[in-house]
MARZASE-592822 format. One record per residue: residue in three letters; y, z, x of N, C-alpha, C, O in turn. Coordinates in pm, whole numbers, plus 50000, padded with zeros to 5 digits. Layout:
AlaYZXYZXYZXYZX/...
***
This chain:
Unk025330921329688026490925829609027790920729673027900921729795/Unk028720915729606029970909229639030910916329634031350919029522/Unk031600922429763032770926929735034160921429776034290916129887/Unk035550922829661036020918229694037110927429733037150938429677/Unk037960924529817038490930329968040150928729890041100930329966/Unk040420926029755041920926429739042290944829758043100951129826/Unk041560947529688042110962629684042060970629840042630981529847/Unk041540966629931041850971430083042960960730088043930967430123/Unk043240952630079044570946130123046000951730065047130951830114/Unk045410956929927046830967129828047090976429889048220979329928/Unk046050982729908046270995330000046980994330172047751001130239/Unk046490986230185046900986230318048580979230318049130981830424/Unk049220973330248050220968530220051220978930187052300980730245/Unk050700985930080051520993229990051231005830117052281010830158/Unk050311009830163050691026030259051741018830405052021026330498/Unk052171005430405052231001830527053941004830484054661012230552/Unk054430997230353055670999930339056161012430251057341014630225/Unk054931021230202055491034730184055991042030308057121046830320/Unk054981042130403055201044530564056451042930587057261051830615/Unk056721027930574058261023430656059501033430582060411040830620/Unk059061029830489060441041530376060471052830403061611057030425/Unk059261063730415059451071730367059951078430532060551089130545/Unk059391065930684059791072030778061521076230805062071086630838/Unk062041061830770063481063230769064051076030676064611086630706/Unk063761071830585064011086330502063711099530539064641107530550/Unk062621102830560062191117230630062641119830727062271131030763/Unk063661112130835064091113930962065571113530925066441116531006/Unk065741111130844067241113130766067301125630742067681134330820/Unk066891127230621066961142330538066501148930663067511155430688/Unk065751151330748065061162430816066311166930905066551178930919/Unk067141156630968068101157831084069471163831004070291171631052/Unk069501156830843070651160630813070501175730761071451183630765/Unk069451178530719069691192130684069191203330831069231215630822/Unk068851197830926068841206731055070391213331131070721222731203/Unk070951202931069072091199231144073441209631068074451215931097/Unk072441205130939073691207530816073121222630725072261222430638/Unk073911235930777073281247530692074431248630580075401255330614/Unk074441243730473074661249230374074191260630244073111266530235/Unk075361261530151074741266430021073691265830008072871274630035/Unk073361249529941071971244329912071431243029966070351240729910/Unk071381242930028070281241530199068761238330128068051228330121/Unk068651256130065067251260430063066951253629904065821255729861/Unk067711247029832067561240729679066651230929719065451229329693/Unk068051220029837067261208729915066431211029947065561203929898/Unk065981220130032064431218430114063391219830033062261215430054/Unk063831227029923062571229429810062601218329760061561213829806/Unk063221206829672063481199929616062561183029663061971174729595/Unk062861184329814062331176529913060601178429943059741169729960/Unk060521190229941059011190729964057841196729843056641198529862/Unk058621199029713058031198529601057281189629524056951192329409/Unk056931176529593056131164529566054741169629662053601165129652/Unk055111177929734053631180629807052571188529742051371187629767/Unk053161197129649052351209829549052391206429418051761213129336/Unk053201194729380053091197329239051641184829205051361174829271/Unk051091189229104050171176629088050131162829090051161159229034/Unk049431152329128050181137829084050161130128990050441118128997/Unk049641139828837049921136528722051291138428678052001130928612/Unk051541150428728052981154928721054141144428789055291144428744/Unk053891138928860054711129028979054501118228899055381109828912/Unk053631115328819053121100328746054051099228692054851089928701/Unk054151111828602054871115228440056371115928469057331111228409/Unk056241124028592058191118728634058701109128625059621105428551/Unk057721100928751058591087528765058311073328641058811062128650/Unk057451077828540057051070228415058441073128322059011065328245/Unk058841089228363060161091528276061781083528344062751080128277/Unk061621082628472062271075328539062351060528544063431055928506/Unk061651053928573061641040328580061321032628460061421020328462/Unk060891039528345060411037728226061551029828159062681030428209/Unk061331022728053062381012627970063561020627929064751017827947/Unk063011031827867064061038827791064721053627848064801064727795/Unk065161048227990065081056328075066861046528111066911034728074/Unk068381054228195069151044828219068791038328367069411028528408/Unk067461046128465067391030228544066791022828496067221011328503/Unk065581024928430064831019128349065531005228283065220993328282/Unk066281010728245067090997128129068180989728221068740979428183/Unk068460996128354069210990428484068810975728517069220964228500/Unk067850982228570065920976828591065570959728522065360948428565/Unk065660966028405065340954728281066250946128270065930934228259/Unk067500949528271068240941828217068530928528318068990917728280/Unk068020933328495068620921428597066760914228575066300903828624/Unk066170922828501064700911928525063940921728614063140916428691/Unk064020932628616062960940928715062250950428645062910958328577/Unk061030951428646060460956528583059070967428662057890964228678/Unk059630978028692058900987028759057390990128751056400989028824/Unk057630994028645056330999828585054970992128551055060982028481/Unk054010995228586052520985928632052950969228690052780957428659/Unk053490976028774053670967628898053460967729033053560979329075/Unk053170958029139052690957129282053920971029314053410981829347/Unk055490970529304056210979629381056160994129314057071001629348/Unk055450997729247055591008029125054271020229246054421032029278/Unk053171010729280052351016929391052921019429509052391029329561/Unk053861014229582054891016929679055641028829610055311039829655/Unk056331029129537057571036429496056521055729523056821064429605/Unk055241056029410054561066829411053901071429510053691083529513/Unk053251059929654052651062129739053831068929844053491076829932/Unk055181065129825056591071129919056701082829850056971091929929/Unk056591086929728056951100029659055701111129755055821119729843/Unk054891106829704054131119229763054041120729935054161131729987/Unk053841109430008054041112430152055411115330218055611116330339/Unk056271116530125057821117130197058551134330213059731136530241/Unk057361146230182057241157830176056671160230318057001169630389/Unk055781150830351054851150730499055471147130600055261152530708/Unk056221138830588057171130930675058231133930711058781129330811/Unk058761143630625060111152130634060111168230690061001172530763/Unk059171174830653058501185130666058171186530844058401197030906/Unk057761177430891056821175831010058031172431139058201176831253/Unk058771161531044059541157531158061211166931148062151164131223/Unk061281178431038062341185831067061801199031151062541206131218/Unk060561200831139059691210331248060041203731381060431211531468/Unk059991194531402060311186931538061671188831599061821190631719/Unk062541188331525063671186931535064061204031555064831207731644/Unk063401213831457063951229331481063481233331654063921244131694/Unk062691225531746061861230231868063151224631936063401230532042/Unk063881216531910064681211232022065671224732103066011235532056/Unk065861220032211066711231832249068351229632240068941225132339/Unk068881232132150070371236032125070991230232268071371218832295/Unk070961238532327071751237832458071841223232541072631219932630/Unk070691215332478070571203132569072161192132481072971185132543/Unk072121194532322072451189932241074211192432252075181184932242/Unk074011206932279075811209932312076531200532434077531193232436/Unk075081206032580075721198332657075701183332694075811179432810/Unk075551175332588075981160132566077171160632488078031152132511/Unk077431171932369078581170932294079931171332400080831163032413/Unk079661187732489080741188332607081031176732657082251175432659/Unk080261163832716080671155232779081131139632678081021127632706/Unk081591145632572082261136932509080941125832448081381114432430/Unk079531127532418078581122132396078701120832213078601131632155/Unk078881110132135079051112331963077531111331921076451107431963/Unk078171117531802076731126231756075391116131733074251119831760/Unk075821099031666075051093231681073911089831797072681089331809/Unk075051087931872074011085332030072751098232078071641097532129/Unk073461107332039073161121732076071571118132010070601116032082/Unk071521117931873070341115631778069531104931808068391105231761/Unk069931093531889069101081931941068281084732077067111082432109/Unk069401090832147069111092132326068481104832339067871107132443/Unk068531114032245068431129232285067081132732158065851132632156/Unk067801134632098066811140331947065491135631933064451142031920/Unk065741120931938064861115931859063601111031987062501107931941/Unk063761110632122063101109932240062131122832204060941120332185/Unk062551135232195062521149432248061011151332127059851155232143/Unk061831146132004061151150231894060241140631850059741141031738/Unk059961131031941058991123031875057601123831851057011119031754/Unk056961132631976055591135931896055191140331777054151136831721/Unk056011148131735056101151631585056221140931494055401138931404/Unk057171134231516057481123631432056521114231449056411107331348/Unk055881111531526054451104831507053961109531426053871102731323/Unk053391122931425052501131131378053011127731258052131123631183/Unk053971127831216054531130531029054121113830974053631110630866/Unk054411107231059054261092931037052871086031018052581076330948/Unk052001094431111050751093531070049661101330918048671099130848/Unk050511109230939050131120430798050491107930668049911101030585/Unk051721110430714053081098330575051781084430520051401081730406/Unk051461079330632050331066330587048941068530546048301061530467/Unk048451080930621047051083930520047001092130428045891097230412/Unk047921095830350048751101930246048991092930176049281098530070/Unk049111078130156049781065130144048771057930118048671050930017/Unk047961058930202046631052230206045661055730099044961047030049/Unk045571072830049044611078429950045271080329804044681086329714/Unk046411075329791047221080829672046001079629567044901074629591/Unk046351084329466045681080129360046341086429188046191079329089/Unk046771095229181046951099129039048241095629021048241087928925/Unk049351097129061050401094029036050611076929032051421074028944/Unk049981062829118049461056029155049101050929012049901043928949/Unk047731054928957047131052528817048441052228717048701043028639/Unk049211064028736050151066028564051151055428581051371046528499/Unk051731057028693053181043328674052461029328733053041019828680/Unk051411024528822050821011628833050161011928724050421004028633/Unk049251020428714048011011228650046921008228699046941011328818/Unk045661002428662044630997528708044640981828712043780978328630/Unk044940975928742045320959528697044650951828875045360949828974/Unk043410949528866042500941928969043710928529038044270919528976/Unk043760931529163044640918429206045730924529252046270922129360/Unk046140933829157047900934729162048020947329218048720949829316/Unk047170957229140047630972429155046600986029209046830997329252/Unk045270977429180044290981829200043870988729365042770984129397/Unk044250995229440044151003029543042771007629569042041009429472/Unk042271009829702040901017229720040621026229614039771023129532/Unk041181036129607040991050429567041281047929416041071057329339/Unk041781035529364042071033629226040071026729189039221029229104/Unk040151019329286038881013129272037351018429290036321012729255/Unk037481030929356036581043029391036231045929274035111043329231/Unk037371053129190037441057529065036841054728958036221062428885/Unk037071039428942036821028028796035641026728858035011036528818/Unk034841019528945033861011628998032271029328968031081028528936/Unk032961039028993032191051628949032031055528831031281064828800/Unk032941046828730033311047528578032091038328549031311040628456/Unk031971027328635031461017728566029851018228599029031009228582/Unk029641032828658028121033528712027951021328835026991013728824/Unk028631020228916028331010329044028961019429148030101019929192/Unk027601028229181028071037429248027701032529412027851039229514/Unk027271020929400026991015629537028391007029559028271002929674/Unk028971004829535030170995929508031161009529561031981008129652/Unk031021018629513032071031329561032191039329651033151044129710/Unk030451041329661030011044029829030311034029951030631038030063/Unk030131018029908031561014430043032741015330037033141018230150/Unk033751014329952034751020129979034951034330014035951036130082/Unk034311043929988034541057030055034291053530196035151056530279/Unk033551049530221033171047130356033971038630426034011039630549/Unk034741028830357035821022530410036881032330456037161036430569/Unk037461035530322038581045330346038231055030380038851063830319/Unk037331060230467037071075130528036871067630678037381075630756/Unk036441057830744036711053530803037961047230898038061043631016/Unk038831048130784040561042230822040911051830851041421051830963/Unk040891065930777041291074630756041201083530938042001087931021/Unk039911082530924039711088031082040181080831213040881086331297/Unk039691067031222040651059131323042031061131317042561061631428/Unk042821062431217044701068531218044411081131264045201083731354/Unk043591090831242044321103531301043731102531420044331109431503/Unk042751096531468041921098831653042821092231670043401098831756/Unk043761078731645044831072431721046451083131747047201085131842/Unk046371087031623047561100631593047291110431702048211116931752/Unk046221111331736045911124131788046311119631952047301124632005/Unk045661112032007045881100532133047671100032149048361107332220/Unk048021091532079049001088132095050411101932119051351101532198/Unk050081112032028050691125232000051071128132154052091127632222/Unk049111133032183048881139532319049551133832426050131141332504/Unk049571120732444050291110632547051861114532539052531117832637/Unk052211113832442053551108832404054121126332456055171126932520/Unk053451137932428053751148132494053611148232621054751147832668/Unk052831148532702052661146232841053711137132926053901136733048/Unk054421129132808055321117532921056281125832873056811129832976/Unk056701129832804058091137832778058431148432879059461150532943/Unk057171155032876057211166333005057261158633141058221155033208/Unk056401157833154056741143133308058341138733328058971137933433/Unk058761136333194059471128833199060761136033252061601131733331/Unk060631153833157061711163733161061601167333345062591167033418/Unk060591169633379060421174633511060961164633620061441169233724/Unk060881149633597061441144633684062561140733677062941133533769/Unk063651144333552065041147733560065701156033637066921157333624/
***
């Protein structure tokens, strides 16, 4: 039996630069609203991590209402020649929607453990807030932020329903493991689906035993690191 290996390459592409997005992003929002207690505070935080509970038919149907023709990005979109929808970036765009609840979530938990006091006393010595967030924050809080980053890609890695409504099934282009799990079980080639599960349950576990490694380490040098300050 011949298999062909585009759809582990989609996947692995598309969770690699949902990853990248959704890290920058989730380390954004997480710091700015740690930082920042407002009104909305609690609108935002709901708002932000409401891609994690709601279904990903529901997330399909959003961003189908969003990026869709008759939609004003939609027709944004169209008019310079871009065309979202059952497209290679359309699996990026949905694979960042749903892991960017994981990523944000995890790494503003990181950020609530920090201790205040370390943060003031860099402000006292005339330290600006940027640096503060490079040299201080983001050192302190990084096991977490691994952790979210690793969640963010095998989250990325399994998408699937939201994935189907705005890509599509289209072999080559859009077609993902878990899109191909699906169809290939449609099509009674259930030996064809049993390696990819086994693929992607395989990936799946090497990221978190590496997540898990890397976490544990990355804690241990921090402490080391605090103690020999």
């Amino acid at each position: 039996m011949e298999m062909d290996l585009t759809p582990l390459w989609i996947s692995m592409k598309t969770a690699f630069f949902a990853t990248t997005i959704t890290f920058f992003l989730g380390i954004i929002a997480a710091w700015f609203l740690t930082i920042k207690k407002g009104r909305f505070h609690s609108i935002i935080d709901t708002i932000f991590i409401l891609p994690m509970v709601l279904p990903p038919t529901v997330l399909g149907f959003f961003l189908l209402v969003i990026f869709g023709r008759n939609s004003p990005i939609g027709k944004l979109l169209y008019s310079i020649g871009i065309n979202i929808i059952f497209s290679w970036p359309a699996t990026v765009i949905a694979a960042s929607v749903v892991a960017f609840p994981l990523m944000y979530r995890t790494s503003k938990g990181a950020f609530a453990q920090i201790d205040e006091n370390l943060l003031n006393a860099a402000r006292t010595l005339g330290v600006s807030e940027l640096r503060i967030f490079w040299t201080i924050t983001i050192p302190l809080a990084w096991p977490g932020i691994a952790a979210g980053t690793i969640l963010a890609f095998t989250r990325s890695l399994g998408e699937f329903g939201a994935t189907l409504m705005i890509a599509g099934n289209i072999p080559g282009k859009t077609q993902t493991i878990p899109i191909a799990i699906f169809f290939a079980m449609e099509g009674g080639e259930m030996d064809k689906a049993l390696l990819w599960v086994l693929l992607i349950f395989t990936l799946s576990l090497i990221v978190i035993l590496l997540s898990n490694y890397f976490t544990r380490n990355g804690s241990n040098l921090s402490i080391k690191g605090g103690i020999n300050r």
